[in-house]
N, CA, C and O of each residue as an XYZ file, in Angstrom:
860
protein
N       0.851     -1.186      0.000
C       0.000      0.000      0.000
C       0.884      1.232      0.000
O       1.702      1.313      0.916
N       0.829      2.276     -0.969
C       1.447      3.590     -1.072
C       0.626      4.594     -0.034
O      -0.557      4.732      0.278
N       1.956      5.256      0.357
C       1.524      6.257      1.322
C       0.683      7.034      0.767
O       0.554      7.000     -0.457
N       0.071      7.738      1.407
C      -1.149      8.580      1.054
C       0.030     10.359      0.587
O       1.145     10.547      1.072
N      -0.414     10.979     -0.037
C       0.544     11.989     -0.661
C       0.000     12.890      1.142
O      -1.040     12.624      1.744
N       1.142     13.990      1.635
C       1.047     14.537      2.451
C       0.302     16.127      2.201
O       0.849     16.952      1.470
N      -1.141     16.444      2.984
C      -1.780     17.717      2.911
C      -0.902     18.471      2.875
O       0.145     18.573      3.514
N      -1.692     19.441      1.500
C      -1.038     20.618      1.475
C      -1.123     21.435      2.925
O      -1.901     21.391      3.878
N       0.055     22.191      2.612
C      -0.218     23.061      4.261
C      -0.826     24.578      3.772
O      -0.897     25.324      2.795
N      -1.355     24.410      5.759
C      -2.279     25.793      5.676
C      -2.069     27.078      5.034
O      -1.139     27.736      5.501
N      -2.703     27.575      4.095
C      -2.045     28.998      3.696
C      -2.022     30.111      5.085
O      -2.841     30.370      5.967
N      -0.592     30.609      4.747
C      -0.274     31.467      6.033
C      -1.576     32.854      5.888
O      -2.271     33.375      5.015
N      -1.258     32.996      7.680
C      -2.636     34.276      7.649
C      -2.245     35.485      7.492
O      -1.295     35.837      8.192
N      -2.735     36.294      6.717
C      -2.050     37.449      7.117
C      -2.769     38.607      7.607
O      -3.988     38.640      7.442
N      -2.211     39.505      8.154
C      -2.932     40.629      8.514
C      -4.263     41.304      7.754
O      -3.215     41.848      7.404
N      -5.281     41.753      7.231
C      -6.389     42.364      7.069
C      -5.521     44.014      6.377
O      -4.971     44.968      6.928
N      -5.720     43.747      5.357
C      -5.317     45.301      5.207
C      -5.824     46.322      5.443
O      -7.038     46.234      5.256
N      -5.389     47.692      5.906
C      -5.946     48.851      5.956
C      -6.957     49.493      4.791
O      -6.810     48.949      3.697
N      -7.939     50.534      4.836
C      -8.550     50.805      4.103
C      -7.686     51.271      2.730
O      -6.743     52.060      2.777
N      -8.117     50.721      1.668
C      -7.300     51.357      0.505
C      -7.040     52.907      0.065
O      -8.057     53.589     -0.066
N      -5.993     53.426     -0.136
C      -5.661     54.550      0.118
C      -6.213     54.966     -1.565
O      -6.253     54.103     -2.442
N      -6.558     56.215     -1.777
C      -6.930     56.703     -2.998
C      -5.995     56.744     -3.660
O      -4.931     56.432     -3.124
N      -5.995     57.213     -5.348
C      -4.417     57.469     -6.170
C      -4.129     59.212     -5.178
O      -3.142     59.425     -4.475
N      -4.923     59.900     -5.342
C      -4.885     61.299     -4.974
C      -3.688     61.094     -3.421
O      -2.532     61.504     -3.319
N      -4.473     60.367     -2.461
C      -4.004     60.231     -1.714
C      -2.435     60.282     -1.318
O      -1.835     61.040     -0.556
N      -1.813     58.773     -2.427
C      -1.168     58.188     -2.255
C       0.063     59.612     -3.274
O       1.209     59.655     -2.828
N      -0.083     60.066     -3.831
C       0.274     61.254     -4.472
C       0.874     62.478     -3.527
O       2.026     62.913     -3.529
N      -0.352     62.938     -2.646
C      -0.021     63.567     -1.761
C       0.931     62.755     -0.707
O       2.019     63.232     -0.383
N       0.614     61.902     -0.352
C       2.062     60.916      0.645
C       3.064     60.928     -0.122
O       3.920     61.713      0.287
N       3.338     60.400     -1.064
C       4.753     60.837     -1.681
C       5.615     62.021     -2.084
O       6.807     62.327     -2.056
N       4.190     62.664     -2.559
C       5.053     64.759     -2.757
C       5.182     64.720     -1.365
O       6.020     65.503     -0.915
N       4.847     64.332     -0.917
C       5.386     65.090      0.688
C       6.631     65.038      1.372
O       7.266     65.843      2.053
N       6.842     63.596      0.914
C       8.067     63.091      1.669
C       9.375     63.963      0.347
O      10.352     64.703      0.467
N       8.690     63.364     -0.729
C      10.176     64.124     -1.820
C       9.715     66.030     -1.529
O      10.405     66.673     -2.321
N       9.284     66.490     -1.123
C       9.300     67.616     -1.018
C       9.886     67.879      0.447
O      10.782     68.715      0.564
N       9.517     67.348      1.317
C      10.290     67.365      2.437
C      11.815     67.262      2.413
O      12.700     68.046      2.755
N      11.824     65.946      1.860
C      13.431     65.683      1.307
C      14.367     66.255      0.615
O      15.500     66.557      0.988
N      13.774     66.431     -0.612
C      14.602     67.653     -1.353
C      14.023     68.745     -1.578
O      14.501     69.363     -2.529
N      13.085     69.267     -1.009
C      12.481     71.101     -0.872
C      11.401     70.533     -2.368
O      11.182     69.426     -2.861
N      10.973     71.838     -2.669
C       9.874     71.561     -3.472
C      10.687     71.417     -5.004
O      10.486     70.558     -5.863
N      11.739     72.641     -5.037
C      12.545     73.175     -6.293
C      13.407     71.549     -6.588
O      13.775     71.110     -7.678
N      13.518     71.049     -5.530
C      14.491     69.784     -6.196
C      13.924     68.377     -6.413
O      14.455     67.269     -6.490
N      12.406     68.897     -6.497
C      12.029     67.588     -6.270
C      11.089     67.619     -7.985
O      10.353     68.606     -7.982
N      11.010     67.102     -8.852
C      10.393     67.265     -9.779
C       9.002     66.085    -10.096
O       8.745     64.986     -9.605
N       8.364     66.863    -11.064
C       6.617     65.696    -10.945
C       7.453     64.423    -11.827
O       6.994     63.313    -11.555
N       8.377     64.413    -12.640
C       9.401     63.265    -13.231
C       9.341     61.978    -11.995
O       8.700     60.935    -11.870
N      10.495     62.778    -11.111
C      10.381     62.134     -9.768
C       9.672     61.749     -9.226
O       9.823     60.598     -8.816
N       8.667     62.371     -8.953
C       7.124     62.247     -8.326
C       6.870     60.360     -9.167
O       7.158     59.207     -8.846
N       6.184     61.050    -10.329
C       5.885     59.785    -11.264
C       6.487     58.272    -10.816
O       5.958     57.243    -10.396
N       8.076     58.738    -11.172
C       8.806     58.020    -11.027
C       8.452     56.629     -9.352
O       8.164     55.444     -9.180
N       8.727     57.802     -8.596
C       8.055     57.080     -7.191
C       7.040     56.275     -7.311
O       7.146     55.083     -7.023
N       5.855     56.839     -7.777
C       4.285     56.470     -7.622
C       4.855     54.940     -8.846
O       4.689     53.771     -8.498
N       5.199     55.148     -9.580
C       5.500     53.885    -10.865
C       4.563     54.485    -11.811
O       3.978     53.715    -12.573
N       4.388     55.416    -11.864
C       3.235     55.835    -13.084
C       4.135     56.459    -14.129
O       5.309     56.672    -13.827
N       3.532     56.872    -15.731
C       3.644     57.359    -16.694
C       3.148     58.660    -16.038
O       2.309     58.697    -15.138
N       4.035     60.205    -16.838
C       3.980     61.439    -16.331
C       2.650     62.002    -16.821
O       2.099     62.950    -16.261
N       2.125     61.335    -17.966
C       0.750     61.742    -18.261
C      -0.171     61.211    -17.438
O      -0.974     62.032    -16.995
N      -0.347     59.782    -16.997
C      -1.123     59.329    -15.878
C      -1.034     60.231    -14.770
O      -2.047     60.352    -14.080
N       0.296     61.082    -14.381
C       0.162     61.901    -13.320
C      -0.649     62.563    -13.231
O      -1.503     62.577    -12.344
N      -0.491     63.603    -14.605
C      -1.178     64.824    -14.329
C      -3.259     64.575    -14.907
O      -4.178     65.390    -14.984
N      -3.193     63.258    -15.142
C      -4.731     62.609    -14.806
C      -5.260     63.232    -13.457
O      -6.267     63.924    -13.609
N      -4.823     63.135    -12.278
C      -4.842     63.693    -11.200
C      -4.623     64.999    -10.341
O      -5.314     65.465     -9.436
N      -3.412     65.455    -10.922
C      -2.744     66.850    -10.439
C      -2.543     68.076    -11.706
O      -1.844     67.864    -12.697
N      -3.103     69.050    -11.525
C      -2.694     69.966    -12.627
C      -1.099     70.275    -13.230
O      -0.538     70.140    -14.318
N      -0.749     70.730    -11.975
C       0.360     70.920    -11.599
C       0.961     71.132    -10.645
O       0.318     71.250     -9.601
N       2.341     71.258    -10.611
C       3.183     71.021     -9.352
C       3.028     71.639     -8.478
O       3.219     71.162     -7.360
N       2.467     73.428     -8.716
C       2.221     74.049     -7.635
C       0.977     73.150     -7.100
O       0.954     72.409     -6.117
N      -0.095     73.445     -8.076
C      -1.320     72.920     -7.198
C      -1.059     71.727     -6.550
O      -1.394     72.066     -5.415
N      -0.760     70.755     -6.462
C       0.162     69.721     -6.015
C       0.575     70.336     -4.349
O       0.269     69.717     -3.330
N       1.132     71.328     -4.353
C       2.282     71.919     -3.305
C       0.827     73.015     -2.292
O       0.910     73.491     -1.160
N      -0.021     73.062     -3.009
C      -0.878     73.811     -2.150
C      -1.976     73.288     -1.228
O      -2.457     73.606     -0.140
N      -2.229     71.962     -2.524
C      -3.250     70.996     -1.510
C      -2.416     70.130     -0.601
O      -2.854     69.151      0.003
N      -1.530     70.446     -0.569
C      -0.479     69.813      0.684
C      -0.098     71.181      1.865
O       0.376     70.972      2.982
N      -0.209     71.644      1.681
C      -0.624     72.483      2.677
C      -1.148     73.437      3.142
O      -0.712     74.288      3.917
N      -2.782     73.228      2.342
C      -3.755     73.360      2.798
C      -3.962     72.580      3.537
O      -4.104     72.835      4.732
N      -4.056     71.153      2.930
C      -4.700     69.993      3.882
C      -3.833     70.003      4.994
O      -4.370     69.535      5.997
N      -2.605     70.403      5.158
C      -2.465     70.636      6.668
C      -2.584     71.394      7.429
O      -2.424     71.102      8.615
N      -3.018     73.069      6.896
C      -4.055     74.220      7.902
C      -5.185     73.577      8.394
O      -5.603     73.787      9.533
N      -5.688     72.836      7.639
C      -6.848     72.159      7.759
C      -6.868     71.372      9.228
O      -7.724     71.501     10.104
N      -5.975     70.727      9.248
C      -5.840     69.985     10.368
C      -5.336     70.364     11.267
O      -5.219     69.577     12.206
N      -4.803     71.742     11.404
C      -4.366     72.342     12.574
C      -5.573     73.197     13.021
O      -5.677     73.573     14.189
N      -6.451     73.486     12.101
C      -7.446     74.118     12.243
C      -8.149     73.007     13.263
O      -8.036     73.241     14.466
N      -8.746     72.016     12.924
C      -9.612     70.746     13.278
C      -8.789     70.307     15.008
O      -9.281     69.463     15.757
N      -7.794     70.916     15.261
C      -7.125     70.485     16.348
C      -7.276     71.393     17.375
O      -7.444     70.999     18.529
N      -7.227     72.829     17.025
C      -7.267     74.002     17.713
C      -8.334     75.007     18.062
O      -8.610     75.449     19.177
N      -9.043     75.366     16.550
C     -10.300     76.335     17.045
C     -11.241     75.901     18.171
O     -11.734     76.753     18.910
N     -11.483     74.701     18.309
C     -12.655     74.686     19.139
C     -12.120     74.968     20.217
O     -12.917     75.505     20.987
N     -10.776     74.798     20.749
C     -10.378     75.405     22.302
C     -10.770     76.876     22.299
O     -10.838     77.458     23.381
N     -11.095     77.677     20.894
C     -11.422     78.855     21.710
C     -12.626     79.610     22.590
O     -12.677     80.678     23.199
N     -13.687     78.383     22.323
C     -14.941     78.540     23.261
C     -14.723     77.309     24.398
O     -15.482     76.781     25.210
N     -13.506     77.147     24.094
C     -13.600     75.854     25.498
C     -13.945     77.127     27.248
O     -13.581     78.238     27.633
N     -14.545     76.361     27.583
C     -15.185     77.111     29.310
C     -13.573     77.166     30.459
O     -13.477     78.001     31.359
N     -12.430     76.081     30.153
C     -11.510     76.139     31.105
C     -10.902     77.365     31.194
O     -11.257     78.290     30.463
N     -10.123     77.468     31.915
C      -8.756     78.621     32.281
C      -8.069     78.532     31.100
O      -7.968     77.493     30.448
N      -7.443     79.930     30.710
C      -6.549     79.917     29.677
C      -5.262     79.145     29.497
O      -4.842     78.623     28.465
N      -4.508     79.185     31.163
C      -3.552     78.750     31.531
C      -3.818     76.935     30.415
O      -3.275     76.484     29.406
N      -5.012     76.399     31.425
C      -5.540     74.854     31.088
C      -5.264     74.850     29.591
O      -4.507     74.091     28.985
N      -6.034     75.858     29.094
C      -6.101     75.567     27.376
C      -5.135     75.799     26.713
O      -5.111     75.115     25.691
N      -4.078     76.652     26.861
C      -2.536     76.770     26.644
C      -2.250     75.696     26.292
O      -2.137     75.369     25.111
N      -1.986     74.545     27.810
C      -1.185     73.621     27.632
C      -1.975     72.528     26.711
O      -1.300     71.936     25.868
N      -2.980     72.309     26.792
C      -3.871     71.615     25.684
C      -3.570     71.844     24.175
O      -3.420     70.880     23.424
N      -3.480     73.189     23.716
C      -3.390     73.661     22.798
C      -2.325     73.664     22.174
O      -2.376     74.063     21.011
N      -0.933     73.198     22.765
C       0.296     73.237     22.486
C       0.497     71.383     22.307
O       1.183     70.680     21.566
N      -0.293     71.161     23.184
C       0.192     69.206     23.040
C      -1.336     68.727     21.790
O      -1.571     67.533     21.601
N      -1.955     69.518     21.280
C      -2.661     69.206     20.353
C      -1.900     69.723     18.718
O      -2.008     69.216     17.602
N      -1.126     70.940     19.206
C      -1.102     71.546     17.901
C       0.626     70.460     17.845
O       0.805     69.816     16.811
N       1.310     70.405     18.548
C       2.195     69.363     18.760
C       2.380     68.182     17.942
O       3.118     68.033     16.968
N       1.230     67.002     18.750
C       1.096     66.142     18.087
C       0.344     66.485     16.654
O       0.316     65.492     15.927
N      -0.208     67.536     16.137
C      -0.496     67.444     14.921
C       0.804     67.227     13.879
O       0.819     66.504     12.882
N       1.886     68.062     14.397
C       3.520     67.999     13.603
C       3.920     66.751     13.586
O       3.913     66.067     12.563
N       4.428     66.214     15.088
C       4.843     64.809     14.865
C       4.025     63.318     14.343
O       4.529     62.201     14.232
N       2.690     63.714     14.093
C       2.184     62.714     13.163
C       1.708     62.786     11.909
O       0.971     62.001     11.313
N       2.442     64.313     11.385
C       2.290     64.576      9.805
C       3.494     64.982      9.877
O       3.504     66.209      9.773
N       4.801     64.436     10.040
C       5.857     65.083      9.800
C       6.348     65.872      8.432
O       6.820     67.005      8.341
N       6.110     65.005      7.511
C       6.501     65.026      6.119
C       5.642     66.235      5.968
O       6.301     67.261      5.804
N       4.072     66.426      5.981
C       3.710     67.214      5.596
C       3.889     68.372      6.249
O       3.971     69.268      5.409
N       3.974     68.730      7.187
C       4.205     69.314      8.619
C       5.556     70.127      7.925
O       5.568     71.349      8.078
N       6.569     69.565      7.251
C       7.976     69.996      6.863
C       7.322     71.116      5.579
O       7.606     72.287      5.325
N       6.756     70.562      5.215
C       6.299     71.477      3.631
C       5.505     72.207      3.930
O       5.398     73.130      3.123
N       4.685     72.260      4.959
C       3.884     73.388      5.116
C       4.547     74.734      5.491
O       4.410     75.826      4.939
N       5.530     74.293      6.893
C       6.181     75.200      7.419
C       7.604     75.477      6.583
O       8.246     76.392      7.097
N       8.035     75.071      5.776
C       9.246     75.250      4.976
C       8.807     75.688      3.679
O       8.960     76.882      3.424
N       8.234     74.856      2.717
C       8.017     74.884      1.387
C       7.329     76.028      1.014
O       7.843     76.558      0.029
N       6.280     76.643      1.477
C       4.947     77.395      1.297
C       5.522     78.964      0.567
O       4.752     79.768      0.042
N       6.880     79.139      0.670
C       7.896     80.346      0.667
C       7.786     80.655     -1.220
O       7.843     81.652     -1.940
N       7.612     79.236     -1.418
C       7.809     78.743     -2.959
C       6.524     79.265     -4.058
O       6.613     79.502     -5.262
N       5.380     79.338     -3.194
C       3.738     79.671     -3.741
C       3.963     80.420     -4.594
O       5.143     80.679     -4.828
N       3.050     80.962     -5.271
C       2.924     82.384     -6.047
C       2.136     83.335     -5.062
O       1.652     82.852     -4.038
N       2.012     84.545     -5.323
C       1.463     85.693     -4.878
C       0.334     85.304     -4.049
O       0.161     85.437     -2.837
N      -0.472     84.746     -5.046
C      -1.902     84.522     -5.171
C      -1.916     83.519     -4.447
O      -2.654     83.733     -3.485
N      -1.345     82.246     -4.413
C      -1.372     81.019     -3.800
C      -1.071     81.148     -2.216
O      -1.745     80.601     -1.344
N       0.189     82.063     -1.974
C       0.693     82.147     -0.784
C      -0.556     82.930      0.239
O      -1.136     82.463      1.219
N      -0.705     84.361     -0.451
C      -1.830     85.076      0.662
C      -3.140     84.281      0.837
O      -3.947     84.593      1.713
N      -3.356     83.170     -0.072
C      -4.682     82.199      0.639
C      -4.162     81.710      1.735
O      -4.766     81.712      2.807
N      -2.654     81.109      1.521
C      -2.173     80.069      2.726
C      -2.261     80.964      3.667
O      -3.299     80.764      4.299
N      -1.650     81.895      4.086
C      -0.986     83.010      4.901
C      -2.114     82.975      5.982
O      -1.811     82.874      7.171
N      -3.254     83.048      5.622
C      -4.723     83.451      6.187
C      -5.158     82.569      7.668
O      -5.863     82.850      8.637
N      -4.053     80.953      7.133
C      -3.669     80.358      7.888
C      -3.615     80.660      9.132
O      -4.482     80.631     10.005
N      -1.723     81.174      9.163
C      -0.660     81.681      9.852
C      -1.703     82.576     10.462
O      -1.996     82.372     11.640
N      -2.221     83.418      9.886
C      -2.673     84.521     10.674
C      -3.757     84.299     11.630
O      -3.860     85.002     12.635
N      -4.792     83.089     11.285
C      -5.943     82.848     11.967
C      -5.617     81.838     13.160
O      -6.463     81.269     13.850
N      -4.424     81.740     13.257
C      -3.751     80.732     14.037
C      -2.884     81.847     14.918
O      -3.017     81.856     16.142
N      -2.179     82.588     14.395
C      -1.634     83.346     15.584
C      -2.882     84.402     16.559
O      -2.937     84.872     17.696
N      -3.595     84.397     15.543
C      -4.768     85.467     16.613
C      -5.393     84.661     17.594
O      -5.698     84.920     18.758
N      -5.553     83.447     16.788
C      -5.933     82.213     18.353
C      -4.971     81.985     19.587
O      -5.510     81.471     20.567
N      -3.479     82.322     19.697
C      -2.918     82.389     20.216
C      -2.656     83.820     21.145
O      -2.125     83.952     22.248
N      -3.136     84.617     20.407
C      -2.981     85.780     20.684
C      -3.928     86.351     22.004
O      -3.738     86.972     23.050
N      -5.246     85.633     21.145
C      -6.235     86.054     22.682
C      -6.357     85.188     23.717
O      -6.683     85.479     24.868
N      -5.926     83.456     23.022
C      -5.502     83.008     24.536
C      -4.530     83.543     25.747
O      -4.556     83.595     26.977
N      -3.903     83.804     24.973
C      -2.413     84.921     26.286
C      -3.531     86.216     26.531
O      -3.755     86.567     27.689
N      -4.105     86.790     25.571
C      -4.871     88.191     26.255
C      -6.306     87.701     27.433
O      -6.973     88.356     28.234
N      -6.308     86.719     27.154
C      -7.747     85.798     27.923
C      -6.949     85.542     28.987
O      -7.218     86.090     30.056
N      -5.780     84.627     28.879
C      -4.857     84.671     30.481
C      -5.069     85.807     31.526
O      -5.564     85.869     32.651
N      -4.355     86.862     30.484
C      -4.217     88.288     31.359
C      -5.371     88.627     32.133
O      -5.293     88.781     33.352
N      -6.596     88.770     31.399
C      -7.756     88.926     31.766
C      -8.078     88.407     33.165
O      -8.347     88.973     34.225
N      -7.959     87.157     32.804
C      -9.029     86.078     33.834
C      -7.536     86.029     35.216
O      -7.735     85.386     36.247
N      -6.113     86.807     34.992
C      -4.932     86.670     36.290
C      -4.362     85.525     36.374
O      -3.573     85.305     37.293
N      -4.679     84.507     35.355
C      -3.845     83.284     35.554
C      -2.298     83.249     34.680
O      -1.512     82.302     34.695
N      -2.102     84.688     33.857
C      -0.984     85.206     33.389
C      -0.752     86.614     34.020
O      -1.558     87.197     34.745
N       0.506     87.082     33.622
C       1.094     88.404     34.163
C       0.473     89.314     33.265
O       0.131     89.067     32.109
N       0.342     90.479     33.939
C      -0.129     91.520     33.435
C       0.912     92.213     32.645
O       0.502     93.140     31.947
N       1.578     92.075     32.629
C       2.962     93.156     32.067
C       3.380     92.084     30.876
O       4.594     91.893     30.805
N       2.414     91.223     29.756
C       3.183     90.217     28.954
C       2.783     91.041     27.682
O       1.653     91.490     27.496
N       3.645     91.158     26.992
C       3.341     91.797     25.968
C       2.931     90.745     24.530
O       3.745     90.223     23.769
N       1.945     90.684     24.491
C       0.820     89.588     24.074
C       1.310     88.753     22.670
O       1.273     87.529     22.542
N       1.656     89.478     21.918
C       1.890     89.508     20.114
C       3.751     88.454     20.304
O       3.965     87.396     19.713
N       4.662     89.078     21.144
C       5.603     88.278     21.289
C       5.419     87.065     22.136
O       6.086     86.083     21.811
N       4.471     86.947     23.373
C       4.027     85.677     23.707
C       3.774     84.939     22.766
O       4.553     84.008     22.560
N       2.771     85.092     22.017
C       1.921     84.089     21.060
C       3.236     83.425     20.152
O       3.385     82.293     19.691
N       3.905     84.351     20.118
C       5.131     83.994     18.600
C       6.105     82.758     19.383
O       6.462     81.644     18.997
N       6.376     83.626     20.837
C       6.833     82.242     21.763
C       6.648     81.109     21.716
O       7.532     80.259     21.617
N       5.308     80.884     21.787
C       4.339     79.358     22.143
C       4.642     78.946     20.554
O       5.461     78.064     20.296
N       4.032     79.543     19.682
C       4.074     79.101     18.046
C       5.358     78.642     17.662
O       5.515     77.449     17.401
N       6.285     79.442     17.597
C       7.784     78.801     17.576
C       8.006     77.732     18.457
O       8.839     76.964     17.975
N       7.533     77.322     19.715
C       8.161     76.068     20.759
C       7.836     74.733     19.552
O       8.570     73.857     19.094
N       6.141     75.139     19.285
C       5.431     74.207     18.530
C       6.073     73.993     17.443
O       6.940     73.126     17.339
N       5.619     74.960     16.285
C       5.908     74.976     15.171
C       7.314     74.276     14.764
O       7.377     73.504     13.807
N       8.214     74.541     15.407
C       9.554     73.876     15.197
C       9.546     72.654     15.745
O      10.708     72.697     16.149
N       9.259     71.853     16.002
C       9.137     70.552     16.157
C       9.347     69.947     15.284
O       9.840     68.849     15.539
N       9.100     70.299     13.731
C       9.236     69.193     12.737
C      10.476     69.319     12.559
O      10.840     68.476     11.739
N      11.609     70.172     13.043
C      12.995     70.082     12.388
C      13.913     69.069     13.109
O      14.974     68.637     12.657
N      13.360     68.756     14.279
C      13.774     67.578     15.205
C      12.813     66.539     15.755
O      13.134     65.354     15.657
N      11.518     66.919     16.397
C      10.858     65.153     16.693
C      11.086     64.493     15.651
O      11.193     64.938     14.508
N      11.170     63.368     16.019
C      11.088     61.743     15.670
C      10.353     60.963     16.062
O      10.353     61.025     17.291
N       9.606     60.131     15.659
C       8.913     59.017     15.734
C       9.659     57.882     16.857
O      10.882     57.770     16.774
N       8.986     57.128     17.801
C      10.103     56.552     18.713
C      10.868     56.939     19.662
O      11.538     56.225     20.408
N      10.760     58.331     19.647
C      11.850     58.474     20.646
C      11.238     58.114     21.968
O      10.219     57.437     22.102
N      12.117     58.745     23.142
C      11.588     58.246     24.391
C      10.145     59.527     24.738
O       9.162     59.080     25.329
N      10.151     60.453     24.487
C       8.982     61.355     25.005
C       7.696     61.041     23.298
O       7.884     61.129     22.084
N       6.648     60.724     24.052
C       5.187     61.325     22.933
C       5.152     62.583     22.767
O       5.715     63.334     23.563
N       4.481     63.031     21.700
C       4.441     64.709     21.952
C       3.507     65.225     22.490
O       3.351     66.441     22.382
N       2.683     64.494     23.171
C       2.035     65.442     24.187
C       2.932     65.381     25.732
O       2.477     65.881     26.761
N       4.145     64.742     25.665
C       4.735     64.625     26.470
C       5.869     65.893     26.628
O       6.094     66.648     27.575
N       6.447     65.789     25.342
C       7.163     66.901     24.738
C       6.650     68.422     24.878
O       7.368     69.421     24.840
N       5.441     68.388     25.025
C       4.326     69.557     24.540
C       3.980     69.923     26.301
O       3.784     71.067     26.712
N       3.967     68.787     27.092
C       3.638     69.415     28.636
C       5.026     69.919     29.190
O       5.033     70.685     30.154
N       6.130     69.529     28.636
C       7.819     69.724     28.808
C       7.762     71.257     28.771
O       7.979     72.035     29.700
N       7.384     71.562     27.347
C       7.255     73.202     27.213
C       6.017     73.607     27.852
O       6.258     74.751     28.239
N       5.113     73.384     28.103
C       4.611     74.056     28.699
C       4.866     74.809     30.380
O       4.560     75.915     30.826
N       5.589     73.576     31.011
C       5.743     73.712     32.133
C       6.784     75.142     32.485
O       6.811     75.970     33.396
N       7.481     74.938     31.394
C       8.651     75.815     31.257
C       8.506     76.847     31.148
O       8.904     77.662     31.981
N       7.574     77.300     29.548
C       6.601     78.650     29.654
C       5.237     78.961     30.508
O       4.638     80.018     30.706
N       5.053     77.984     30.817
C       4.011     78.597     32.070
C       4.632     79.559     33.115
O       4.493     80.733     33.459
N       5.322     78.570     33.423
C       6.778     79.160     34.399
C       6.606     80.552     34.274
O       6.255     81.308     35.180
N       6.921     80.918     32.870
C       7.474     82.833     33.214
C       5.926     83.898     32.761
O       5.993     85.110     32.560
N       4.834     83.196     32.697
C       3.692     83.739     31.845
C       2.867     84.044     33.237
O       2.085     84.980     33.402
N       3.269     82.909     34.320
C       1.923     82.912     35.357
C       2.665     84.032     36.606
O       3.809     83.858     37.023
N       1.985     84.883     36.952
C       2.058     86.466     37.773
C       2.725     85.160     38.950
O       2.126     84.172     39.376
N       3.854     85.517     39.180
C       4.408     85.537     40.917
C       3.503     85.147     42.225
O       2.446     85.666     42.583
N       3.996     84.429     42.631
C       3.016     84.326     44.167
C       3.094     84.997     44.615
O       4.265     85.376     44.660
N       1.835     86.103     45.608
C       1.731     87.220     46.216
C       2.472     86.554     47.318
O       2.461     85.360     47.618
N       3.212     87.681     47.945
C       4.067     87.418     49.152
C       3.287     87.655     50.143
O       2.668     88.719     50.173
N       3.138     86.560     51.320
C       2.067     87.055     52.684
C       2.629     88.340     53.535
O       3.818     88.566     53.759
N       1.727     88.980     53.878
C       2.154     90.046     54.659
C       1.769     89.242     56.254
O       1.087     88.308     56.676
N       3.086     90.734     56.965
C       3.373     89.940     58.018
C       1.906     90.377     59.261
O       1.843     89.825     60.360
């Protein structure tokens, strides 16, 4: 009697893939990183193509061009700093509270869009006229949110009265904003960890002195 032939073996399991990413999508993930990498000027839609594995006409199936390309990349990341931040400005807490909230939100928005995070705050220099003062509107609707949180501090005494408001805000924005030129993914601090680090620090010189007891 011949042995019986031995069962095939089990096909291995594998993970469930993530939702399928769009072409658009997957477009914007790659300009990001080659624009991050080599700035916008060194990075060409050739390249681009090249990455994605597409023909340069299949590209521009999708993208007009390189600027527009470079704008819906950071737009879509005002967007999300927007989606992270405005609503703290009817939040009911202390300013002090929403500060530090507002810094470990706008925070982790950088270190988990790094790539894009790099082109927004670097690349955007590159726009045209027209392209840039849409972005700008940004910057600006974002520093005035900052602006009246420090003037809302003052107000409500949980900041010093003597802070001169416009260089605060630029303070906090710069701690943040620069994050993408150094976090990393992995390291030992999260960035809301990173983000209570600075806060503690600038709270430090923002919150009025303990009244001294009289004798």
């Amino acid at each position: 009697m011949t042995d019986s032939p031995p069962a095939p073996p089990a096909p291995e399991k594998t993970a469930s893939p993530g939702p399928a990413r769009s072409r658009r999508e997957q477009i914007h993930e790659v300009a990001s990183r080659l624009f991050s990498e080599r700035g916008y000027h060194g990075a060409s839609m050739r390249d681009l193509a090249a990455e994605l594995g597409m023909q340069g006409g299949s590209l521009y199936a999708h993208i007009s061009s390189k600027e527009a390309l470079l704008i819906e990349i950071v737009e879509g990341a005002a967007r999300q700093f927007e989606a992270a931040l405005l609503d703290l400005a009817s939040d009911p807490r202390p300013a002090d509270t929403r500060l530090r909230e507002a810094m470990a939100r706008h925070l982790t928005v950088v270190a988990d869009n790094l790539e894009s995070a790099t082109v927004f705050f670097h690349e955007w220099k590159h726009l045209s006229p027209e392209a840039y003062a849409r972005v700008t509107q940004w910057r600006d609707t974002t520093e005035a949110f900052y602006r009246e949180l420090v003037a809302q501090g003052i107000r409500e005494g949980v900041f010093r009265a003597d802070l001169d408001v416009k260089m605060t805000a630029n303070l906090i924005l710069s701690a943040v904003n620069w994050a993408y030129t150094w976090y990393r993914p992995g390291g030992r601090l999260s960035p809301r960890e990173v983000a209570s680090r600075y806060a503690d620090l600038l709270l430090g010189g923002l919150r009025p002195p303990p009244q001294e007891a009289t004798p």
